[in-house]
C-alpha positions as CSV (number, residue, x, y, z in Angstrom):
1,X,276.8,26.4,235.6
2,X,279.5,24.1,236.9
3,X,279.0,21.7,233.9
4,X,280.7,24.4,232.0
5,X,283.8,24.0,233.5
6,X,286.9,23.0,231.8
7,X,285.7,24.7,228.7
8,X,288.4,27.1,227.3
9,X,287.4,30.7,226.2
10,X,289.2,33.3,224.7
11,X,287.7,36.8,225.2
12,X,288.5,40.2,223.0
13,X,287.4,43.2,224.4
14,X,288.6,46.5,225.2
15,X,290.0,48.1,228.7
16,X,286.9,49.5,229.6
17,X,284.9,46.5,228.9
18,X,286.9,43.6,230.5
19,X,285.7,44.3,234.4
20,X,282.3,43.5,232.8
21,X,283.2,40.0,231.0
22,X,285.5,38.9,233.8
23,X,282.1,38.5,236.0
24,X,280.7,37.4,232.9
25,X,283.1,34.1,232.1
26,X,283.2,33.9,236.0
27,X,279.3,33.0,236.1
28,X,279.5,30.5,233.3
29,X,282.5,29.0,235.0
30,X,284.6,29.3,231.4
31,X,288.7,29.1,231.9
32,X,290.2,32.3,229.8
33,X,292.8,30.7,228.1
34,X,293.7,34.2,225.9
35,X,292.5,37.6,226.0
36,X,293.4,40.8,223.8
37,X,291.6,44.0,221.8
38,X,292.1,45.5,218.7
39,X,293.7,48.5,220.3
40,X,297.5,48.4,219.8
41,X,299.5,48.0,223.0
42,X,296.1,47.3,225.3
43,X,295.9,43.3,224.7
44,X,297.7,43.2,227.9
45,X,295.8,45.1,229.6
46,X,292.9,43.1,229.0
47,X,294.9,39.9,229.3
48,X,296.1,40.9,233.2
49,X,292.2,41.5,234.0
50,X,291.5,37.7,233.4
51,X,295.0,36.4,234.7
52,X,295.8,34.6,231.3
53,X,297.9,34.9,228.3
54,X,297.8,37.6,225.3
55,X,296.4,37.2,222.8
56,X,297.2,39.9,219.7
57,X,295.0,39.0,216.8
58,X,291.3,37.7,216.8
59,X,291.6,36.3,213.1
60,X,294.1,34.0,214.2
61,X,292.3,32.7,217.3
62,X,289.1,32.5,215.7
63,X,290.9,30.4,213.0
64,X,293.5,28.2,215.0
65,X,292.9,29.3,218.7
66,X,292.7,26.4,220.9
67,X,289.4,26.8,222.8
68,X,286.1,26.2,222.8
69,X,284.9,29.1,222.8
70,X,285.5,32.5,221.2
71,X,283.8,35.7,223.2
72,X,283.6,39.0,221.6
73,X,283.2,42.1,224.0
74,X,284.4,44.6,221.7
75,X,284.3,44.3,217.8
76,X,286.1,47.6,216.7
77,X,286.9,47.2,213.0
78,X,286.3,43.2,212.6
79,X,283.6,42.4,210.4
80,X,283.4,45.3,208.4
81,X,283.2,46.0,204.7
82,X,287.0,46.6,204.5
83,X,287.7,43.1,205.6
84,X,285.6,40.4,204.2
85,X,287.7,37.4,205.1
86,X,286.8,38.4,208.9
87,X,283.3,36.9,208.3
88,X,284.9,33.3,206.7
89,X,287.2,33.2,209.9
90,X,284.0,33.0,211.9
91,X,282.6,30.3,210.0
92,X,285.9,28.8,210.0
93,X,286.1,28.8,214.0
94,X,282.4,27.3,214.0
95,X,283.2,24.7,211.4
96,X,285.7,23.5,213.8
97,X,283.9,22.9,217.1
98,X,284.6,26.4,218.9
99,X,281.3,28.7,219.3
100,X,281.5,32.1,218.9
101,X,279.2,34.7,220.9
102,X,278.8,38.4,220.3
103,X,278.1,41.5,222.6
104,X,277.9,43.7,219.4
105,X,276.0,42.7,215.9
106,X,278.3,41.0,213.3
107,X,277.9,42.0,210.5
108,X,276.7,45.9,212.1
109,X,275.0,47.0,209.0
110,X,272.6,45.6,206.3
111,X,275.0,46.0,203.4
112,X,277.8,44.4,204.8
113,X,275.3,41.5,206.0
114,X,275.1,41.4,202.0
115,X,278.3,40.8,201.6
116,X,280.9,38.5,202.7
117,X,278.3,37.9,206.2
118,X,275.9,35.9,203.4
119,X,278.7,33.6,202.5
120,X,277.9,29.6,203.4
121,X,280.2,26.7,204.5
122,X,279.7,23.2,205.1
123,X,276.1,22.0,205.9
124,X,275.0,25.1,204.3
125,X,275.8,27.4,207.6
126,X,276.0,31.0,207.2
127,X,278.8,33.1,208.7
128,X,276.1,35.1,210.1
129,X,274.6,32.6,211.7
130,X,277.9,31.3,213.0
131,X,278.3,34.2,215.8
132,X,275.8,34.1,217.7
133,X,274.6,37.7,219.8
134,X,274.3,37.7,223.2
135,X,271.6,38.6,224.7
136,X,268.5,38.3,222.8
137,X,265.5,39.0,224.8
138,X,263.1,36.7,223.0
139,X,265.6,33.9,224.1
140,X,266.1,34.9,227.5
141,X,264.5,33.5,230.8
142,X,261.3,36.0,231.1
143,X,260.3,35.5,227.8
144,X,260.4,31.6,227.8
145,X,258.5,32.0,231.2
146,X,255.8,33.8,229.6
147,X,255.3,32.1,226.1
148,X,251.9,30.5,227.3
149,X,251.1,34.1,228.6
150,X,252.3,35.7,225.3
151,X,250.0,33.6,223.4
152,X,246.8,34.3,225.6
153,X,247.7,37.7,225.1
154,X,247.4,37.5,221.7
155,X,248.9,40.1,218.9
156,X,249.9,43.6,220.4
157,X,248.8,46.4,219.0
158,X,251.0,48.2,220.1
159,X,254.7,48.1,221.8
160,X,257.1,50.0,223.6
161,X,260.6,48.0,223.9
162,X,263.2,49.7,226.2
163,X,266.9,48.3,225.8
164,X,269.6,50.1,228.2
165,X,272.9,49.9,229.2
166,X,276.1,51.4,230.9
167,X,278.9,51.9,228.3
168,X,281.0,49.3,229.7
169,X,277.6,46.8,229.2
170,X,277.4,47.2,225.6
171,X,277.0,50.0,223.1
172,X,273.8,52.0,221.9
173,X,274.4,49.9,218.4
174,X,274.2,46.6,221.1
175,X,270.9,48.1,222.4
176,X,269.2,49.3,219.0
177,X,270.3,45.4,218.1
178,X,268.3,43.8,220.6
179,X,265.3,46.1,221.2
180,X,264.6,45.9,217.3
181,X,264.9,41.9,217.3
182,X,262.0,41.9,219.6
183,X,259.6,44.4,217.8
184,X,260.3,42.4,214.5
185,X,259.9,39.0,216.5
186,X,256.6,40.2,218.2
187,X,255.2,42.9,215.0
188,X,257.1,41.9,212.1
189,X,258.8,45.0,209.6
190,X,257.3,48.1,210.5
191,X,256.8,50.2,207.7
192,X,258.5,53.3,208.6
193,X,260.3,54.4,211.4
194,X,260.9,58.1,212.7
195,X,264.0,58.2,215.3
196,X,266.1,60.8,216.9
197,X,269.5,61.1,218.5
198,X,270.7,62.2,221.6
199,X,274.4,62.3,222.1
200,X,276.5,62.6,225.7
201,X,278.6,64.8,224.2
202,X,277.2,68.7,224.8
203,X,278.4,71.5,222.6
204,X,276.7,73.1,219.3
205,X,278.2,70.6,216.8
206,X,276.7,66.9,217.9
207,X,278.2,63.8,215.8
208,X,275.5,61.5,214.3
209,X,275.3,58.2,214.2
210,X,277.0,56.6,211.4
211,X,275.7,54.6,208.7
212,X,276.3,51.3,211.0
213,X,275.7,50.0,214.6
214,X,279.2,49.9,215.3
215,X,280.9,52.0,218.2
216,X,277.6,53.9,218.5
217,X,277.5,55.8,222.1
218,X,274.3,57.7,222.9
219,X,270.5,57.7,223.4
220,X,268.1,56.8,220.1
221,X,264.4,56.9,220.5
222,X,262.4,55.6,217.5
223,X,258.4,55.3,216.8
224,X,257.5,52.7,214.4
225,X,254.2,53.0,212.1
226,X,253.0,49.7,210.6
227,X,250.6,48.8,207.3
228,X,247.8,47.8,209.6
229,X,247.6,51.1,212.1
230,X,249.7,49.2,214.4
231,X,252.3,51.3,216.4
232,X,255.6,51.1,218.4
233,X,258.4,52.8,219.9
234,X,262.1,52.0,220.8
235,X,264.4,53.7,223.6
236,X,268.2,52.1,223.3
237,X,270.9,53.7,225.1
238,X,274.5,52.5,226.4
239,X,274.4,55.7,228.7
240,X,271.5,54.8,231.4
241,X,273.5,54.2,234.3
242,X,271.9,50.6,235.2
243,X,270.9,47.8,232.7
244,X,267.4,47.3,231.9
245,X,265.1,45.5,229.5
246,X,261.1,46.0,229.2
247,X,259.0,45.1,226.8
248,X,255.4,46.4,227.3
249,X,252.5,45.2,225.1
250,X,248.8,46.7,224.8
251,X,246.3,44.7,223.1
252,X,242.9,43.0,223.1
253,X,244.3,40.7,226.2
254,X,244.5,44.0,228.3
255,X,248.6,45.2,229.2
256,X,251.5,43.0,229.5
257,X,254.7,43.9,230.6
258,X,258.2,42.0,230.7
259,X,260.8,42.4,232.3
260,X,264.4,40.9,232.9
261,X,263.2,39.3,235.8
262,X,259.9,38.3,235.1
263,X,256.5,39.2,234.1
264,X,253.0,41.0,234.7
265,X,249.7,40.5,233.0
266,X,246.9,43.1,233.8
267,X,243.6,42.5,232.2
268,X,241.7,45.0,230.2
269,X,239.5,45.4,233.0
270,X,242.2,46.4,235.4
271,X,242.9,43.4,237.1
272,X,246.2,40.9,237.3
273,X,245.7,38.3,235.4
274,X,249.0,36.5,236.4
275,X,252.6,37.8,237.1
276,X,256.1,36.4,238.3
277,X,258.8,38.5,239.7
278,X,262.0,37.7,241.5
279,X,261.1,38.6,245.1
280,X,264.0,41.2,245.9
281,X,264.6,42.4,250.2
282,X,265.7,45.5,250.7
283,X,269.3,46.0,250.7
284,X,269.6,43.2,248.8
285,X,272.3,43.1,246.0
286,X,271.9,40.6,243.4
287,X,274.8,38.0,243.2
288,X,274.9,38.6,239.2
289,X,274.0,42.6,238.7
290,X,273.3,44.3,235.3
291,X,274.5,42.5,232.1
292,X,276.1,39.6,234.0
293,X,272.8,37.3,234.6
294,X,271.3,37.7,231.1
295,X,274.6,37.4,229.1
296,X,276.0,34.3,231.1
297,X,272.4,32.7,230.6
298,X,272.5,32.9,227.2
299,X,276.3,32.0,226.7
300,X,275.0,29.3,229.1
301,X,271.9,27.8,227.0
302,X,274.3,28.2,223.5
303,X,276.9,25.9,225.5
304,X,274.3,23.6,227.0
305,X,274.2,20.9,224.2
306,X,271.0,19.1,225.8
307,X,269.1,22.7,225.2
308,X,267.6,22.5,221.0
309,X,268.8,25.7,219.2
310,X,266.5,28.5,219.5
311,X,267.7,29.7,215.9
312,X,269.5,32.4,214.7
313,X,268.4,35.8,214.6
314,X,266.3,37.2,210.7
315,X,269.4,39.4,210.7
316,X,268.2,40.7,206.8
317,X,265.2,41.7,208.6
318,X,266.4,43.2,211.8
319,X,269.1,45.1,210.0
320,X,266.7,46.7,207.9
321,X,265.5,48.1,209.9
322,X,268.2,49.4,212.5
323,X,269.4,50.4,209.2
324,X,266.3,52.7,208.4
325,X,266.5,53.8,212.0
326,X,270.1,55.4,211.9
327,X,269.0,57.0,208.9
328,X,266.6,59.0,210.1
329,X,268.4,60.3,213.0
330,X,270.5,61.9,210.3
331,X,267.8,62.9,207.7
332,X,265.5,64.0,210.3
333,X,262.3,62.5,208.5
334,X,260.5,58.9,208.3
335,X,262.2,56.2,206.6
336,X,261.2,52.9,205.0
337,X,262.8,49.9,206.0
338,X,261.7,48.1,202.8
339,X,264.0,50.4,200.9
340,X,267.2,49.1,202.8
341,X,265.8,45.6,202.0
342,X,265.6,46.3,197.9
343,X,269.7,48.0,198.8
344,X,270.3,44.7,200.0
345,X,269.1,42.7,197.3
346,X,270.7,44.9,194.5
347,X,274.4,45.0,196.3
């Protein structure tokens, strides 16, 4: 990652968060040239963790920062409905060389993806698609590894798609992001979803999730029910104590299971079929643990201009349904993705 060298990031995240990113811009091999939050009187407390300058306002270094880079650990109240000009200073910063990656979804809720998110620049780039979240699964190294593998196996039938985290990884709204990106990658829009919430808090009165992804703490499990008798199931959490990805398929092509660091394909008769896994001595601890190795990969391939573009996420899709999901934690009952899609048209 040496080749990245040189290149000038600034990074906005809170406290708790910064420990995290430090190894983070360390692995790339990114100089911090500016670090802050949104939370008054903290930006230097997030600048002393990198060992750079403050930096008080992410609008302003989105739009004139000098960098090349723009890293997002912590979103807080950027993006949302309340400030709509947020989403044309990302397209600004893009339309001006710097990239901008994303530990948390921006724009964090269908409607607001409807608003000022949908907006266009030069070349016809949307602001959406000008911050990029990191770290999508389907982009990552096990997934590219097992593409031929994935297409042997044919379409599941059904999935299971675990996305965990410590809090000061991500956030449950991070998790939901990226485990629903793969089930709509790998089974298209489900047509209803039943999910429930479980909250680290403990006393009678539990707060439910809100009406967006943002600064969502917790456990959310979700089973998915598709047109075609198809089925799924989603378990996102910031509070699982160790990172971890899986993605298990059943099918015709017997069970196949991913994993951060690697694969296994087990026939429908029992037997392995193929498999690659990081060999791992006891004892041994990894030189990039947790979050660091998948998110500095994929800052890494977004960086890496001799890698083509793997694309932007179907946000209006994904959304949807992360959308649908958070409302039934609070209704209680199924709920239809398509419904937040027809929202999103109308607004």
């Amino acid at each position: 990652m040496a080749g990245n060298a040189g290149l000038r990031a600034i990074v906005w995240a809170e406290v708790d968060r910064a420990e995290a990113l430090r190894a983070v811009v360390s692995a790339v091999g990114l100089a911090v040239v500016g670090a802050g939050c949104a939370t008054k009187g903290r930006s230097s407390s997030v600048a002393a963790v990198f060992g750079c300058p403050v930096v008080d306002d992410l609008r302003s270094a989105l739009t004139e920062g000098e960098c090349d880079l723009v890293v997002i650990g912590s979103a807080g109240d950027f993006g949302t409905a309340s400030h709509p000009s947020d989403a044309g200073a990302v397209l600004a910063a893009r339309q001006r060389g710097v990239r901008v990656v994303s530990l948390e979804p921006l724009p964090a809720s269908a409607l607001e993806l409807a608003g000022a998110w949908s907006a266009t620049g030069a070349g016809g780039l949307r602001a959406v698609d000008a911050a990029r979240f990191v770290p999508l699964a389907r982009t990552g190294r096990s997934c590219r590894e097992a593409s031929e593998v994935l297409e042997m196996f044919g379409k599941p039938r059904t999935l299971l798609v675990e996305a965990c985290c410590r809090s000061d990884e991500g956030t449950l709204g991070a998790r939901l992001f990226s485990a629903v990106e793969v089930l709509v990658w790998l089974m298209g829009e489900p047509e209803s979803v039943d999910a429930a919430y479980a909250s680290p808090e403990r006393g009678t009165l539990i707060p439910l999730p809100g009406e967006t992804l943002r600064d969502a703490h917790g456990d959310i499990t979700a089973n998915f029910r598709f047109a075609d008798g198809r089925a799924a199931a989603v378990l996102a959490s910031d509070q699982a104590a160790r990172w971890n990805r899986t993605i298990t398929m059943l099918g015709p092509g017997g069970r196949l299971k991913v994993f951060d660091d690697g694969f296994e394909w087990v026939g429908a008769d029992g037997e392995r079929l193929d498999s690659s896994r990081q060999v791992k001595r006891r004892g041994e601890t990894p030189e990039k643990a947790g979050a660091v190795a998948p998110i500095s990969e994929a800052i890494v391939r977004l960086l890496d201009p001799a890698i083509p573009d793997e694309g932007p996420v179907d946000h209006a899709a994904v959304l949807a349904v992360c959308q649908a999901v958070l409302l039934s934690t609070r209704t209680g009952s199924a709920e239809n993705p398509g419904t937040i899609r027809r929202m999103m048209e109308v607004s």
